[in-house]
Structures are given as structure tokens and as C-alpha cells.
N, C-alpha and C positions, 0 to 999 in steps of 0.2 A: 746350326746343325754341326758337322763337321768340315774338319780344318780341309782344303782340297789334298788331294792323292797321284805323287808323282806315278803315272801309270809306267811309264818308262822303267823305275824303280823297284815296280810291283814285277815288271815279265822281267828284269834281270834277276829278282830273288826267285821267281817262279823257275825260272832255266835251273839255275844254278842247282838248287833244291832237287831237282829231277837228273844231276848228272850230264845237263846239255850247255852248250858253248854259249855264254851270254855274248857274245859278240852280235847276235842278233836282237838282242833286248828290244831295241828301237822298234826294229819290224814289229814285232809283238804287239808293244806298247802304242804302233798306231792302231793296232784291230781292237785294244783294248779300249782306246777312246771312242770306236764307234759302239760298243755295247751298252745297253740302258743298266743305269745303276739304278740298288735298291740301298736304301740304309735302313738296317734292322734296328731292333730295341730288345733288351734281355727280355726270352720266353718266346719272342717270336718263330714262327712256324716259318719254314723255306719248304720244306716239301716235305708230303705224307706217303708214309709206307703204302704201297698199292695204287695210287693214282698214277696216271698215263705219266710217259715223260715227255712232258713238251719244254724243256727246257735243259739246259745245260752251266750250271754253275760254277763262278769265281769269284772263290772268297778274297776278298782284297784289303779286310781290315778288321781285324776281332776273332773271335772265337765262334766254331759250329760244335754242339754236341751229334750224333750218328746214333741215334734209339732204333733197335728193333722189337717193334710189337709180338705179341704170342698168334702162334699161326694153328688157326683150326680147319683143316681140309686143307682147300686151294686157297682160301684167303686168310689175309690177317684182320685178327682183333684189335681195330683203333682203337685206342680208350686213354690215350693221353700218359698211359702208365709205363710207355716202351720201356725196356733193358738199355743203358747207356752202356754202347761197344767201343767207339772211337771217339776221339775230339781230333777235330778239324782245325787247326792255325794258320793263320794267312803265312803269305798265298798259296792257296789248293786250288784244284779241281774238285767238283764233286758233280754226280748225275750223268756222270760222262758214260756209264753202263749203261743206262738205261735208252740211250739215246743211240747205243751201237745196236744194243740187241731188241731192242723194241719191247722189252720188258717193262711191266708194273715200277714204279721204285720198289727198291727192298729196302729201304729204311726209310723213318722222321728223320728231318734235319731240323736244330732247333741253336736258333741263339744263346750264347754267351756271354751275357753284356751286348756292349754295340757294336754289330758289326757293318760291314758294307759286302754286300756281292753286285756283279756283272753277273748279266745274263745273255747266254747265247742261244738264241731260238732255234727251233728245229731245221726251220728254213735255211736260216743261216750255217748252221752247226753243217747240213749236208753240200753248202754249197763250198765251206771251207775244206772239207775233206775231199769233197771232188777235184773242186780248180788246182791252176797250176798256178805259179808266181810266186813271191816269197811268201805272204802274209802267211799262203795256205800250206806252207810247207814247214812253217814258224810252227804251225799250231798242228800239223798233223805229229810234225818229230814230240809237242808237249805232249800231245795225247797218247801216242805210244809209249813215251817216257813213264805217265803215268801208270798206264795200264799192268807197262812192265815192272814198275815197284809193287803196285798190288798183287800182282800174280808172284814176285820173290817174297812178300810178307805173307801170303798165304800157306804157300811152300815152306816157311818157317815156321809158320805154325804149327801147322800139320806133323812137321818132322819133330818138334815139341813135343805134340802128342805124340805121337809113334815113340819116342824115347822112354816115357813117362809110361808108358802102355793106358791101357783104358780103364775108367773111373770103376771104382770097384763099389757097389752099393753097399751102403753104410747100415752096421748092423742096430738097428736103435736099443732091441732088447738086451742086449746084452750090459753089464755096469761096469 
């Protein structure tokens, strides 16, 4: 399969990446060896748009593509055919929304080539935000670190658009 994965290696690039002191790497990278690994294969499904989240993801080797399906009413249209928004490069978070707000996923995650994720269970996922000690305080500062670049790439988008003012529909008749 594949070659083993210095996890220590994995949470100082994950700190780092997120703006936080890898002086803690260690800590990290013990909570990361108690988590069950997956190894993907290109095409493979890690999570569908609308299913519960019981799970909380770390991509730890390869690429995730981030598809949103077409939404009709309250739900989305699965049909395999989703809209590619983002790619995912190790190491990410991903599903970490959904497991704050107890929402549906709002996207497919779907392999790129071979990848590897860590999975952090529900169970788990709430005992690490609750406790105190380092492990849990390793991974609370990741997830806010996280949360917080998604909420500045949002706000930049947005200010994009507001620049750019809003799409003006396209006259087809005219030559």
C-alpha cells in the first residue's frame, strides 16, 4: 500500500499552515496516531453533500476535490455530476462545519489520486473540544485556526464580488 506517514510531520505542517506555533507538533501528532486511517484511491467518495456528519476529516496525504451538487428546495440533487469549488492538499481539515453546527454536509469530497485521511468521530471530536489538557487544546487552537481562514476567504470573496458589482445577464439576442 503506502510508504508509513511521519504524523508528527503531518500536525507541524498542519500548525504551520494555519498560522499556529508548531512548537506543539508533538502534542498533535500523538492525537493523530490514535485516529483510524482511511487510504483512498482516485474517484473515491469521503463524504456526500446532505448526509449527517458523523465524522470529522484529516487529509494527511494526496488530494480531496470539494463538489457542490445543484440544490432544489431544502435538498440537494446527488447525481455524481456536482460543481468542483475547491481542492483540498494535505494537510487539511475538512467536515469540521458540520460537526460544529449539526448540519447536513454541504458538499462531496472526492479523491485525487491516492489519498490518505484520519477520522475523528463524533464522539470523539466532542470530547476533544470539551476536555482540558494539551491534546485538547492542540486541536481546539487547529480548529479555530481553521474556521478562522474560512471565514477571511469568504470575506474575500465576497469583497471580490462587491468590487466587481453583480453579474449582469447576458444579452444573447443581440450580434
Amino acid at each position: 500500500m503506502s510508504r508509513p506517514l511521519d504524523l508528527d510531520a503531518v500536525a507541524q505542517r498542519l500548525l504551520a499552515k494555519h498560522g499556529l506555533p508548531t512548537g506543539r507538533a508533538v502534542v498533535l501528532g500523538r492525537t493523530l496516531r490514535t485516529l483510524p486511517r482511511t487510504e483512498l484511491l482516485d474517484g473515491e467518495i469521503v463524504c456526500e453533500q446532505g448526509e449527517p456528519a458523523g465524522t470529522l476529516g484529516i487529509l494527511t496525504r494526496g488530494r480531496l476535490e470539494v463538489r457542490i451538487n445543484r440544490v432544489s428546495g431544502a435538498r440537494a440533487l446527488v447525481d455524481g455530476s456536482g460543481t468542483p469549488v475547491a481542492e483540498l492538499q494535505a494537510p487539511a481539515l475538512f467536515g469540521h462545519m458540520s460537526m460544529i453546527d449539526g448540519a447536513e454536509r454541504s458538499a462531496t469530497c472526492v479523491a485525487l489520486g491516492r489519498a490518505q485521511i484520519l477520522s475523528v468521530s463524533a464522539d470523539r471530536f466532542r470530547r476533544l473540544v470539551d476536555a482540558s489538557g494539551a491534546e485538547a487544546e492542540v486541536f481546539r487552537m487547529l480548529l479555530w485556526a481553521c474556521m478562522f481562514d474560512q471565514l477571511a476567504a469568504g470575506t474575500s470573496q465576497i469583497r471580490d464580488l462587491l468590487r466587481t458589482g453583480p453579474l449582469q445577464p447576458t444579452d444573447v439576442t443581440s450580434g
